[in-house]
VEXTIBA-937926 format. One record per residue (C-alpha): y, z negated, x negated; residue in one letter. Coordinates in steps of 0.02 Angstrom, whole numbers. Each point is the difference from the previous one (the first is absolute). Layout:
pt north: Y, up: Z, east: X, code: A
...
This chain:
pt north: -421, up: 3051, east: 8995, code: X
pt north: 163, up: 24, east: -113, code: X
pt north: -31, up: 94, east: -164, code: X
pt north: 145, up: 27, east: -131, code: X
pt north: -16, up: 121, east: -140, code: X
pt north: 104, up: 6, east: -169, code: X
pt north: 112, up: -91, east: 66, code: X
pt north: 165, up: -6, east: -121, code: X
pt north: 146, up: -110, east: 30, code: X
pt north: 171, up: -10, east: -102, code: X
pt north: 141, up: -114, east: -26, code: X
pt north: 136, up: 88, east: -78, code: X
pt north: -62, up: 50, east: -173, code: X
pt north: -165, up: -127, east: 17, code: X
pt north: -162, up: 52, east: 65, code: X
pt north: -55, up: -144, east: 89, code: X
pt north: -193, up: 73, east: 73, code: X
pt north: -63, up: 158, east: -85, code: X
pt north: -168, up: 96, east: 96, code: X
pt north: -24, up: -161, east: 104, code: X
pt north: -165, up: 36, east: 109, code: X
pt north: -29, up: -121, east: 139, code: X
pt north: -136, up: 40, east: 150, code: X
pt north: 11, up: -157, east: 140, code: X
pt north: -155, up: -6, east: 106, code: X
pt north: -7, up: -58, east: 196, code: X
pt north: 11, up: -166, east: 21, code: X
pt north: 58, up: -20, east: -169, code: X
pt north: 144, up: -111, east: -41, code: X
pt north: 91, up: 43, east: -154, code: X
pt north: 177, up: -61, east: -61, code: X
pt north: 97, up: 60, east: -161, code: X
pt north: 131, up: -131, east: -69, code: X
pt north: 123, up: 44, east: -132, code: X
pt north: 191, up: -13, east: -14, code: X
């Protein structure tokens, strides 16, 4: 299992995620896309 919790990223002076929860199960298969 993966869990992430308020997860807060910035670029600079943008905040690209802000409290990002994500909780992957087993045998899950999960994929995040962005640019």
């Amino acid at each position: 299992m993966l869990k992430v919790e308020n997860l807060n990223v910035h670029y600079g002076v943008i905040h690209a995620l802000k409290d990002v929860n994500i909780e992957v199960e087993e045998g899950q298969i999960v994929s995040l896309i962005g640019s």
